[in-house]
C-alpha positions as CSV (number, residue, x, y, z in Angstrom):
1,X,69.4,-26.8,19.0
2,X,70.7,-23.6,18.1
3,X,69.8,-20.6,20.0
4,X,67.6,-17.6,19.2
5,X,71.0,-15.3,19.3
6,X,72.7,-17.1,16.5
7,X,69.3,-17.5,15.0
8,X,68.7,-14.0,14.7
9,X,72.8,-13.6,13.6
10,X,72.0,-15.9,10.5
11,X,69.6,-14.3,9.3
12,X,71.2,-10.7,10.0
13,X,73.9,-12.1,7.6
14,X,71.7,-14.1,5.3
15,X,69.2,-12.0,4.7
16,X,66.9,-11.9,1.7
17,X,64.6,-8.8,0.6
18,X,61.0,-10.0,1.8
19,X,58.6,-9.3,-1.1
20,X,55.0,-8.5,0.4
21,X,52.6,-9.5,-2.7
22,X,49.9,-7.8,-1.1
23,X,51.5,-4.4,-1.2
24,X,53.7,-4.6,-4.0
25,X,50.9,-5.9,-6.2
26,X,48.2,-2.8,-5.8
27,X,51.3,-0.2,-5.7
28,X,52.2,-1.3,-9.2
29,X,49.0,-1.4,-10.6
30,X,48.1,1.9,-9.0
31,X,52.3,2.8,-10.6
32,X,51.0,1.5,-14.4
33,X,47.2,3.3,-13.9
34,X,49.4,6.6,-12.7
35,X,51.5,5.8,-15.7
36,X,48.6,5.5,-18.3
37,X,46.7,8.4,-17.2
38,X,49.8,10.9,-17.6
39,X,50.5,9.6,-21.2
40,X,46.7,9.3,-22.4
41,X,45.2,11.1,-25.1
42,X,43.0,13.8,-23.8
43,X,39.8,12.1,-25.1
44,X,40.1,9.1,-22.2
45,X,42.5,11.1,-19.9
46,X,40.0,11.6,-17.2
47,X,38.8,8.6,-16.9
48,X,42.2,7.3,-16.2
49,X,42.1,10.3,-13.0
50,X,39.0,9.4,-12.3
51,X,40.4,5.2,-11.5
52,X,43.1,6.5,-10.3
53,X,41.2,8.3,-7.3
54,X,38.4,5.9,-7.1
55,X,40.8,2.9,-6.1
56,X,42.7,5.2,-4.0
57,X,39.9,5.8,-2.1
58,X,38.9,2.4,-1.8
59,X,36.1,2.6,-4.4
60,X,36.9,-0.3,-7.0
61,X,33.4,-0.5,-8.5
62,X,33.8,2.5,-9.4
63,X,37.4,2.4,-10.6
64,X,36.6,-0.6,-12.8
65,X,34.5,1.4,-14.6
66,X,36.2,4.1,-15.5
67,X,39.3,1.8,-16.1
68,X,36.5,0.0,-18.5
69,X,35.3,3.5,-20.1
70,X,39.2,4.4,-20.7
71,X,39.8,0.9,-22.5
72,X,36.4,1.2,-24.9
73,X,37.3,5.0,-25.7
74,X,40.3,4.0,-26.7
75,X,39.3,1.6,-28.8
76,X,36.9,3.6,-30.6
77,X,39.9,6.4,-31.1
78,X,42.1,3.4,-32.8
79,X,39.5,2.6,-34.8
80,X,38.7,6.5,-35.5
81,X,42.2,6.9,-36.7
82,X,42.9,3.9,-38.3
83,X,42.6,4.4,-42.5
84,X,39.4,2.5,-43.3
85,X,38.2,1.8,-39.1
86,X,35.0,2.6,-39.4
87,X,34.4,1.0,-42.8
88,X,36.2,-2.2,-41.7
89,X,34.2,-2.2,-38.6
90,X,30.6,-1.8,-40.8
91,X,31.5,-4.7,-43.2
92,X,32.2,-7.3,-40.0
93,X,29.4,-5.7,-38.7
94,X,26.9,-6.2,-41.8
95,X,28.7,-9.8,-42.4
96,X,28.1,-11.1,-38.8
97,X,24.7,-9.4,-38.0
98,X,23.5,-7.9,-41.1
99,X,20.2,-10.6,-41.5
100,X,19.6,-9.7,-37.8
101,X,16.9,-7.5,-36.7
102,X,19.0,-5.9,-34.2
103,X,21.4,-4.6,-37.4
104,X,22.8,-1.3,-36.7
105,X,24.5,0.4,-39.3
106,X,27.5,2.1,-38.3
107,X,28.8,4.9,-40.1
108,X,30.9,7.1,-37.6
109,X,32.3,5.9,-34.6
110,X,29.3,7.1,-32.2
111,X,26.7,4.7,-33.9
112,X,29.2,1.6,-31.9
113,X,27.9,3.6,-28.6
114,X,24.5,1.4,-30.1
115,X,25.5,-1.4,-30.3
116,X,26.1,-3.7,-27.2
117,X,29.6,-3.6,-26.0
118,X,29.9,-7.4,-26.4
119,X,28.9,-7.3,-30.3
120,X,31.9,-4.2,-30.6
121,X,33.9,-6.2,-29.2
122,X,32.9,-9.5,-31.9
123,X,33.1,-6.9,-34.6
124,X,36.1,-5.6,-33.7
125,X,37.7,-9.2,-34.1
126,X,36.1,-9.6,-37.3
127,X,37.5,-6.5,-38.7
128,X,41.0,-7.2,-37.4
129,X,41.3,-4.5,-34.8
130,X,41.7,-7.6,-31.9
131,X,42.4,-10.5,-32.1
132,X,40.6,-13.6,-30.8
133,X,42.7,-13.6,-27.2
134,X,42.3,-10.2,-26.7
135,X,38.6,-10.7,-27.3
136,X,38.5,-13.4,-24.8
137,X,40.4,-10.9,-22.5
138,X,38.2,-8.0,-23.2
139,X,34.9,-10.5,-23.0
140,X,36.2,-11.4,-19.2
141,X,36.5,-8.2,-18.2
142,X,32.9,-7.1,-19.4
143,X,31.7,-9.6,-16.9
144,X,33.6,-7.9,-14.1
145,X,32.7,-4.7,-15.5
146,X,28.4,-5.4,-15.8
147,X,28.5,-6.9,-12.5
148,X,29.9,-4.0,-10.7
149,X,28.1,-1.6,-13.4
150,X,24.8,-3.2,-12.6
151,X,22.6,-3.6,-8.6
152,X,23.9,-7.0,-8.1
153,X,25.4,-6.0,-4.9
154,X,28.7,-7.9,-6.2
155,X,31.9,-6.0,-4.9
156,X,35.1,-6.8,-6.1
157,X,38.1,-6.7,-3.7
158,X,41.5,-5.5,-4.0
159,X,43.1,-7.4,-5.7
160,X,40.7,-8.5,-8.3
161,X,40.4,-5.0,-9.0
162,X,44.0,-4.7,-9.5
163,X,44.1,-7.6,-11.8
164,X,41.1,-6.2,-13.8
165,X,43.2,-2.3,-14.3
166,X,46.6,-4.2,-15.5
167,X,45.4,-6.3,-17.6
168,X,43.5,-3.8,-19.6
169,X,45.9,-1.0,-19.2
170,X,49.1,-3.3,-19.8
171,X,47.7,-5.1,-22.9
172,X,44.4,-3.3,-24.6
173,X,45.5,0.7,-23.7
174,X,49.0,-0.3,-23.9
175,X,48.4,-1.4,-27.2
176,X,50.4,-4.8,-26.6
177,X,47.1,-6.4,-27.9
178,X,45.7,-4.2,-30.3
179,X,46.2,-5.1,-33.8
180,X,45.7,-1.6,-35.4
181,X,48.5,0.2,-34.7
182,X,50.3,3.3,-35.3
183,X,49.5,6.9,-34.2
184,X,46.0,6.1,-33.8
185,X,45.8,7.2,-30.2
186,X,46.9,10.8,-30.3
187,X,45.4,11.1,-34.1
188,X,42.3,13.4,-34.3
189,X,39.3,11.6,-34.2
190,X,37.7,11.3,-37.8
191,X,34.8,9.4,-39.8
192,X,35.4,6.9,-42.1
């Protein structure tokens, strides 16, 4: 049986970098919200500072909903600045609930703020601003977002909240997702 000493000398010459999941995980999310919020137009900006110091401070109800209100507003700004956003958005919307009574009309981008955030989101993959994966992404994250938006005494932990801030911020902010591209993000916000 070898001893402790030659033990401990192995692994002094052997030695791997020990990855801790636990605190590499939050750092980077807290690294790619830091990250978002310094490069973020000025019309979501503060809602990226806002998560930032919420799941500093331990707060992660909180910071999923301002990660949440970042990832809608910018949404609405793509669709602002894309050539035709608003229209494209009002036919998906007329074809998919135009014989409903609930019908909206939406003419400028503040008439989506009507509508409920999981019919923008169907509309917006309608219209081609999403597509159906980043729907289903967007859909899963509403859940997390109503339940800590809403008194059902639900609190998320850690890590779920990290999960919840990368995935939006890596693939719907980040635009990795988002089918309307271009200069949409830093263009000034306009009617269709």
């Amino acid at each position: 049986m070898p001893s402790l000493a030659s033990l401990a000398e192995f692994q002094r010459l052997h030695a791997l970098p020990v990855k801790d999941s636990a605190v590499e995980a939050p750092a980077l999310a807290l690294h790619s919200l830091r990250e978002a919020a310094a490069s973020a137009p000025t019309d979501y900006q503060d809602y990226l500072d806002e998560a930032v110091r919420c799941y500093e401070g331990g707060m992660y109800r909180a910071a999923v909903l301002m990660v949440w209100s970042a990832c809608i507003q910018h949404l609405f700004s793509v669709i602002d600045g894309h050539r035709g956003g608003i229209k494209a958005m009002e036919k998906a919307n007329h074809a998919r609930y135009g014989t409903s009574n609930a019908y909206r009309r939406i003419r400028k981008t503040d008439d989506l703020l009507y509508l409920k955030e999981s019919s923008v989101l169907q509309i917006a993959e309608d219209a081609g601003l999403i597509n159906r994966n980043a729907r289903a992404l967007l859909d899963e994250r509403l859940t997390l977002r109503n339940l800590c938006g809403h008194p059902t005494r639900y609190r998320p932990g850690r890590d779920e909240t990290v999960i919840f801030i990368e995935s939006l911020v890596l693939n719907i902010i980040g635009g990795t997702m988002v089918n309307w591209q271009g200069d949409a993000a830093t263009a000034a916000p306009r009617s269709a």
